[in-house]
C-alpha positions in Angstrom: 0.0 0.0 0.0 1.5 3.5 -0.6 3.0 5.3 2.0 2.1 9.1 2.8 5.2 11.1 3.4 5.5 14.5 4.0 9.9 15.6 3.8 10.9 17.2 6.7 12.9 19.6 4.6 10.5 21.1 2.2 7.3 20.2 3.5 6.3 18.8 0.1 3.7 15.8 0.4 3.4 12.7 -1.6 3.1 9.1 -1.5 6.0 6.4 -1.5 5.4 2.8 -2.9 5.8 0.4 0.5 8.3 -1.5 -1.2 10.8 1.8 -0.8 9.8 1.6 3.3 13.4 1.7 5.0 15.3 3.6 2.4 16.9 6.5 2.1 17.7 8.9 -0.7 17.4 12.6 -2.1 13.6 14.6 -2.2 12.4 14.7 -5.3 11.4 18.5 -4.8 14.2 20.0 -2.8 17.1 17.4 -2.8 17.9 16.7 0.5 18.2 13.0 2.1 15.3 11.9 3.6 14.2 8.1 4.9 10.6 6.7 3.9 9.3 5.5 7.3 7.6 2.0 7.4 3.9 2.0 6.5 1.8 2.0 9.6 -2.2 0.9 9.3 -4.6 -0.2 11.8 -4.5 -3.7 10.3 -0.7 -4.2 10.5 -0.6 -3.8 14.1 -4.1 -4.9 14.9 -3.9 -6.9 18.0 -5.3 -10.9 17.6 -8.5 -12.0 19.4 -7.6 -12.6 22.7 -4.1 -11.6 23.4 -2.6 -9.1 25.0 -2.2 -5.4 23.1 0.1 -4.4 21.0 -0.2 -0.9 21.7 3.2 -0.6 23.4 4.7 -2.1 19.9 2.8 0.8 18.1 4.3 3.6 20.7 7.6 2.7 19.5 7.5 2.0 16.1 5.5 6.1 16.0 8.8 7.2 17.5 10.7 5.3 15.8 9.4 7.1 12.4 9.2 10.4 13.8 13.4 10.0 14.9 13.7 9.2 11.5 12.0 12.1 10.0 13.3 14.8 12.7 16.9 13.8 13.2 18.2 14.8 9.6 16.0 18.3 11.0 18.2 18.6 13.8 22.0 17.3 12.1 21.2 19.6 9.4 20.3 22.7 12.1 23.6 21.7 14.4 25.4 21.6 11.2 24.3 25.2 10.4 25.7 26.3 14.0 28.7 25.5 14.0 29.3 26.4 10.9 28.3 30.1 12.0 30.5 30.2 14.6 33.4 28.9 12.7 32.3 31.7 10.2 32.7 34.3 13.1 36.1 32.7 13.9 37.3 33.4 10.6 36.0 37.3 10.6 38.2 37.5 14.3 41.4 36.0 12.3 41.1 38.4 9.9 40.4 41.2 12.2 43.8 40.4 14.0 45.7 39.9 10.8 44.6 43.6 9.9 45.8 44.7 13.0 49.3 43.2 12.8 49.5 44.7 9.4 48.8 47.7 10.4 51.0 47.5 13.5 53.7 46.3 10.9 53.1 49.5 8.8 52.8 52.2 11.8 54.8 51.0 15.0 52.1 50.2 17.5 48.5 48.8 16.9 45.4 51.2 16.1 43.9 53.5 19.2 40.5 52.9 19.8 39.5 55.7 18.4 41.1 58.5 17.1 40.9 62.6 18.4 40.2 65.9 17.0 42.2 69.1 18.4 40.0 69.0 21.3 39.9 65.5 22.3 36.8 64.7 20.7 36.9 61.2 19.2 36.6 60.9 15.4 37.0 57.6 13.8 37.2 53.9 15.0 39.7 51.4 15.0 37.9 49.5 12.8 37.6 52.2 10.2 41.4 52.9 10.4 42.5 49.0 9.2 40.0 49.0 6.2 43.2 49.1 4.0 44.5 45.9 5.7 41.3 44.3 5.1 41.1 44.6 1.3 39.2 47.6 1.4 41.3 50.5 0.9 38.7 51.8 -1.6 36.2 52.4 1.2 38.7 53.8 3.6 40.0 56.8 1.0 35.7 57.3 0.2 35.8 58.6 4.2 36.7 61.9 5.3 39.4 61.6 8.2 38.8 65.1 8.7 35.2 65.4 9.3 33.4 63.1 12.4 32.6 59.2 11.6 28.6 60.7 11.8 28.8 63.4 9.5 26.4 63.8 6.7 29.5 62.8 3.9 30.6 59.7 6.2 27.1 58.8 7.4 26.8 58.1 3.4 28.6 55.2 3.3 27.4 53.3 6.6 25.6 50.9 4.4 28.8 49.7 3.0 29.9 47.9 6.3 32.5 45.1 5.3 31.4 41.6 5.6 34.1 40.7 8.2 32.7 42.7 10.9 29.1 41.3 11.1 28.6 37.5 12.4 26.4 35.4 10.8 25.1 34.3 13.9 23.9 37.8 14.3 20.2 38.7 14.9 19.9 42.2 13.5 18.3 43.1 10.5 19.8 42.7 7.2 22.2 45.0 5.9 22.1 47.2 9.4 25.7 49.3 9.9 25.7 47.7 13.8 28.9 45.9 14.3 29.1 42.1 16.2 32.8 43.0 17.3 34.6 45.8 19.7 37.6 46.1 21.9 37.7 46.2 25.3 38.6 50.0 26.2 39.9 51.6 29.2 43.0 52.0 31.5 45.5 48.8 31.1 43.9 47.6 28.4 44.9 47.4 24.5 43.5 51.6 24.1 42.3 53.5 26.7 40.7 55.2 23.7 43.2 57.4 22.0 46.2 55.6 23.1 48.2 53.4 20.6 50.0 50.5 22.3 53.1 48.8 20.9 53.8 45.2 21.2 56.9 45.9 23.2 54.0 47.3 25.4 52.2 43.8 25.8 53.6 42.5 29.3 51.8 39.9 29.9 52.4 38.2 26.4 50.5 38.5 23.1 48.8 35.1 23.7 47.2 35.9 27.0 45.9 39.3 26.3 42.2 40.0 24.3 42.6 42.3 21.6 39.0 42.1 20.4 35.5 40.4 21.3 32.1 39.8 20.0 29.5 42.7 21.3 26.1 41.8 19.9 24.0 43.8 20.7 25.3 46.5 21.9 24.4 48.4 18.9 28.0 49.8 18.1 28.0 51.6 14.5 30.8 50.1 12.4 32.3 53.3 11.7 31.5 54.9 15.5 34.6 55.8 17.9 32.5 53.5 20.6 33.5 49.9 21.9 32.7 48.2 25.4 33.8 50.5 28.4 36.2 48.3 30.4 35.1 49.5 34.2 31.7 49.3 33.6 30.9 45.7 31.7 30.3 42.2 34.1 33.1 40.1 32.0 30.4 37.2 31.9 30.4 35.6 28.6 26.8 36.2 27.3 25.3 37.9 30.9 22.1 39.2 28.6 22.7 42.6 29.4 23.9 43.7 25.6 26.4 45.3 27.1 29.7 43.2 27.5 30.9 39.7 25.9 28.0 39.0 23.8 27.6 36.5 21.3 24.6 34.2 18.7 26.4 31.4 20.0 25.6 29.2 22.5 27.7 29.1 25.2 30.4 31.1 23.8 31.6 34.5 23.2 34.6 34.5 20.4 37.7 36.6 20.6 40.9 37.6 18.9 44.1 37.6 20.7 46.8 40.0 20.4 49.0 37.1 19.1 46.2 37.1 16.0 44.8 33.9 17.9 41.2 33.2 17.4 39.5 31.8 20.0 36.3 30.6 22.5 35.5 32.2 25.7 33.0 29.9 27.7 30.4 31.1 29.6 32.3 28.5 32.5 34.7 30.3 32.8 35.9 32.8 35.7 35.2 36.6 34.7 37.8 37.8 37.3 40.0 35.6 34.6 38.6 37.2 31.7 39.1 40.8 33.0 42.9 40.0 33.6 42.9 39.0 30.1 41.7 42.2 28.9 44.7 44.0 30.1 48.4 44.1 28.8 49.6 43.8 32.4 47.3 41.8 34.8 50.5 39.5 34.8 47.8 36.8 33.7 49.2 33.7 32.1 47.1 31.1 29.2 45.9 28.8 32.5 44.5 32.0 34.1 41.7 31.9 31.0 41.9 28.7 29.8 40.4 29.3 26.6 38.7 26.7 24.4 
């Protein structure tokens, strides 16, 4: 008898010869592997006159089928998480390679932000590396001279470069927000305007955060803004869209001033994390034990 089947995929119905019950191979709308599940019909598992029911028998075989048709449902959605976060790892590789290009090129690493004559900050770190990013075409667009929000510069927010949004992220398409930020205050890699040199980095390039994932926070790509050092909790994903804040689960991911990208769990110790924030806690790698 045929089979109703409805992929788990697509959603597309149709019915399967029983003699295909068991098998597995690609929808015929959308592609995918799927598995046909046995036929199930009251006369199959009717129970005989006078024994005991079979009704335990049907239980399982039902969750038998519905494992079959939800597990490729949940591999496939796994599958899709991880890659995200490896996608995010990638963005904070190339974030630190930027920076060590542009540390190469100018003696120390970017300052948070950079200063008009009156101490008013101007542009972001992460509009000063553009050219180590491939995108020295956008950088020259923006006038160094006028505020990141003025009505010339404000004109390009919509061309935010891939590498600083995570695809993990929950904001709406195309916004200017930003998923990543350093960590800015006194000790740390800028206290704002301050450059610091590796030479500066006393507690070791490996140990030391150089940047994190802020969702949330609603940072402008191109705003002199990034997470205030004495005022966030350290807790890896606290809720408060204000400090280590990530789409991942358990997880916040960060890039090291060695150009390391890694995990911060939300297991471990913010007191550690704090120390790793600064370039001379005199933290070591087993204060943070990063994944």
């Amino acid at each position: 008898m045929p089979i109703p089947f409805t992929c788990p995929h697509c959603g597309s119905q149709t019915e399967v010869s029983d003699e295909y019950a068991g098998q597995s191979g690609p929808c015929a709308q959308c592609g995918k592997p799927i598995t046909v599940p046995s036929p199930i019909g009251p006369a199959q598992y009717a129970p005989p006159p006078r024994k005991s029911s079979n009704a335990p028998m049907v239980v399982i075989v039902l969750v038998a089928v519905l494992v079959a048709l939800l597990l490729p449902f949940v591999q496939t959605e796994s599958s899709n998480k991880l890659a995200r976060r490896a996608a995010c790892i990638n963005n904070m590789k190339q974030i630190g390679l930027a920076m060590h290009n542009y540390a190469a090129a100018k003696g120390s690493f970017p300052p948070a932000y950079t200063t008009d004559e009156d101490g008013n900050p101007m542009h972001s770190w992460r509009v000063l590396i553009l050219p180590y990013l491939e995108e020295g075409a956008l950088y020259d667009m923006i006038d160094l001279e006028q505020p990141w929000d003025s009505p010339n510069n404000l004109a390009l927010a919509n061309m935010m470069p891939a590498v600083y949004r995570c695809p993990s992220s929950t904001g709406p398409k195309g916004s200017p927000e930003t998923s990543y930020a350093m960590i800015v205050g006194p000790g740390t890699i800028s206290d704002g305007p301050t450059a610091t040199k590796l030479s500066d980095i006393q507690d070791g390039t490996p140990n030391t955060i150089m940047v994190v994932e802020a969702a949330g926070a609603g940072i402008h790509w191109m705003e002199p803004r990034d997470l205030d050092a004495q005022s966030i909790s350290y807790v890896v994903n606290d809720g408060t869209g204000e400090g280590l804040q990530s789409g991942h689960s358990g997880v916040v991911n960060a890039v090291f001033c060695d150009g390391s990208a890694r995990s911060l769990s939300d297991s471990m110790d913010p007191e550690g994390i704090r120390a790793a924030s600064t370039i001379n806690a005199g933290d070591d790698a087993s204060t943070i034990d990063p994944n």
